[in-house]
N, C-alpha and C positions, 0 to 999 in steps of 0.2 A: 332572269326572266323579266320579260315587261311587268311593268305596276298595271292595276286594273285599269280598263277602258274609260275613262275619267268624263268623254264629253259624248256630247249629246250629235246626232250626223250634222245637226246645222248649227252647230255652237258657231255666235257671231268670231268668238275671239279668235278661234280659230282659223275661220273665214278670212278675216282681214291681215292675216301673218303677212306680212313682206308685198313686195312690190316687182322687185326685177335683182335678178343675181348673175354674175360671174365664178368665177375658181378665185378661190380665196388669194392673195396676197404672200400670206404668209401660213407658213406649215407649226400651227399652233398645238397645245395640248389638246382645245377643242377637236380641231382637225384629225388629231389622234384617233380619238374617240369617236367620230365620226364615220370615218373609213371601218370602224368593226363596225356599221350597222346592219340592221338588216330589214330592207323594205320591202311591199307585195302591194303591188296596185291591183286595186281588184273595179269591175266596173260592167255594164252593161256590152253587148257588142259595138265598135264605133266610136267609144269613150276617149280613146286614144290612148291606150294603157300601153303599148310600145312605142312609140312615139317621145310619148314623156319618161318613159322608163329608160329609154335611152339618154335623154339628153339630164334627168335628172343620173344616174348613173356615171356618167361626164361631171355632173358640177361637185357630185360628193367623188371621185377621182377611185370610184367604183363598179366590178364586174356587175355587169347588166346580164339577164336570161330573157329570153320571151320563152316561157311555159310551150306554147303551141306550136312554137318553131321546133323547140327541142325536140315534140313529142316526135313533129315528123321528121326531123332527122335521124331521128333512132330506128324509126319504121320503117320510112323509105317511101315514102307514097304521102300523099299531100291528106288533109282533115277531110275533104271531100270523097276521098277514095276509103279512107277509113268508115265513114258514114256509110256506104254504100256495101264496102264489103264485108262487115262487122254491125252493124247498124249503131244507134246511138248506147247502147246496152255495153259494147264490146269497145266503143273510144272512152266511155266514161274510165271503164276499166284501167286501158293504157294512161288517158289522162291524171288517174289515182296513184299511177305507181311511177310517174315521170315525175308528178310535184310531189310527192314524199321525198323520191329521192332529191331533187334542187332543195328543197328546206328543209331536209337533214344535214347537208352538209358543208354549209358556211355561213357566208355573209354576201351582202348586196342588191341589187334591187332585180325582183322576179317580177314579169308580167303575169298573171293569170287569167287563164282563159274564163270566157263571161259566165260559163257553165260549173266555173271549178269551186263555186261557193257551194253547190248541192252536194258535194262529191260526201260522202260517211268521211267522218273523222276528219273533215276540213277544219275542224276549231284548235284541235291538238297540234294540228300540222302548224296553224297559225300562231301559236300558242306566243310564242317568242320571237315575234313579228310583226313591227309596225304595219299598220294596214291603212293603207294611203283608199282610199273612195273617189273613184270621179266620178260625179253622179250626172247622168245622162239621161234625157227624156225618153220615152220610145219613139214619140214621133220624130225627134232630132234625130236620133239612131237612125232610122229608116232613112230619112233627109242623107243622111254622110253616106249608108251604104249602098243607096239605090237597089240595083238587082244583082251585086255582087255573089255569083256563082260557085267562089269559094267560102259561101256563107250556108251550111244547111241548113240551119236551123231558123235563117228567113221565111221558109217555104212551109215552115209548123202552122199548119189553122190556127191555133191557138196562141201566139206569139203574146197578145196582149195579156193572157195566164201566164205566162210563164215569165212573162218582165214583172209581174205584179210581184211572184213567188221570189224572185229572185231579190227584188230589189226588199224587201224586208229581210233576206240575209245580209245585203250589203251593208243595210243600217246597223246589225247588231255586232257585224265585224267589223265594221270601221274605226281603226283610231282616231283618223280624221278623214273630214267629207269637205272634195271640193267641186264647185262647179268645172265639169269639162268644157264647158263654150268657153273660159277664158284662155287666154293666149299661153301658149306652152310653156314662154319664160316664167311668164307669173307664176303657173300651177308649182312651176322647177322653184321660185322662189319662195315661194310659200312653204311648200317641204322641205328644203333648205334649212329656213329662217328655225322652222318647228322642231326639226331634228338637232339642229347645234345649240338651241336651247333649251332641248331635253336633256341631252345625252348623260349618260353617266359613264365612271369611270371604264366600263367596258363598252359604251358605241348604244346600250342597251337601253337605256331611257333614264329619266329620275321619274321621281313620288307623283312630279305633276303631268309626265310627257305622256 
């Protein structure tokens, strides 16, 4: 199991982890230990949590998920049509039982969707799971999504409630919190940098990670 949540969402030290990364050189014990981790970027809509889950996924030489991809893959119909024909009541549901099952049963880095911090029993699920934060303004959000129509929850009167609610879960699940405006490499290097000098003999963190 991970050691307790040790920093604070704006710990500077964290903050400033690395600069720019590559795929290692060479296939180290680090590197060992590495490849069993297991990551969860969690973030506002817009934050870019597939995007860097990807390319962070790539540099630890690890399966990647996007949560919301999966869900509609297994469905068969896109988040919009599940809004629509189940309302938001009936996606949270499938949403609950799509990331139980990805975080029960391995290792690597999961996107989750902006809503999947509210879900019951999201802390257990995260239990044993670094939680990478990119933390996103709302008006920045809005700015990257415009009126992007496979977005419902754009369309809530209440959007400004509901980033409020949401972003104090992110802070108290965050392992570490990073700004999403910086460049993809960086955020990849930063996680990187964090993770292989955590890690302990199982991918799983030490005392300080």
């Amino acid at each position: 199991r991970l050691p307790p949540r040790t920093v604070g969402p704006r710990s500077a030290a964290l903050r400033s982890a690395g600069a720019c990364v590559s795929r290692p050189l060479a296939w180290t014990r680090v590197d060992r230990e590495v490849a069993a981790v297991r990551i969860a970027l969690i973030g506002f809509m817009g934050a870019g949590k597939s995007t860097v889950g990807r390319a962070l996924a790539e540099a630890l030489a690890v399966d990647f998920v996007d949560a919301d991809a999966e869900l509609e893959r297994r469905v068969g119909v896109s988040i919009p049509v599940i809004f629509r024909e189940r309302g938001e009541v009936g996606f949270r549901r499938l949403e609950r039982r799509v990331l139980g099952e990805l975080l029960a049963r391995g290792v690597g880095v999961v996107a989750l969707g902006g809503g999947a911090v509210e879900l019951d029993g999201v802390d257990a699920l995260l239990e044993d799971w670094r939680v990478v934060y990119l933390e996103l303004g709302l008006e920045e959000a809005k700015l990257r999504l415009g009126q992007d129509p496979n977005r419902p929850m754009l369309q809530r009167p209440d959007l400004g409630a509901v980033y409020a609610r949401r972003l104090a879960r992110y802070e108290r699940l965050a392992s570490i919190t990073l700004d999403a405006t910086r460049p993809v490499a960086e955020l990849v290097e930063s996680v990187v940098t964090w993770v292989r000098a955590t890690s302990g003999p199982d991918g799983s963190g030490s005392p300080t990670g």
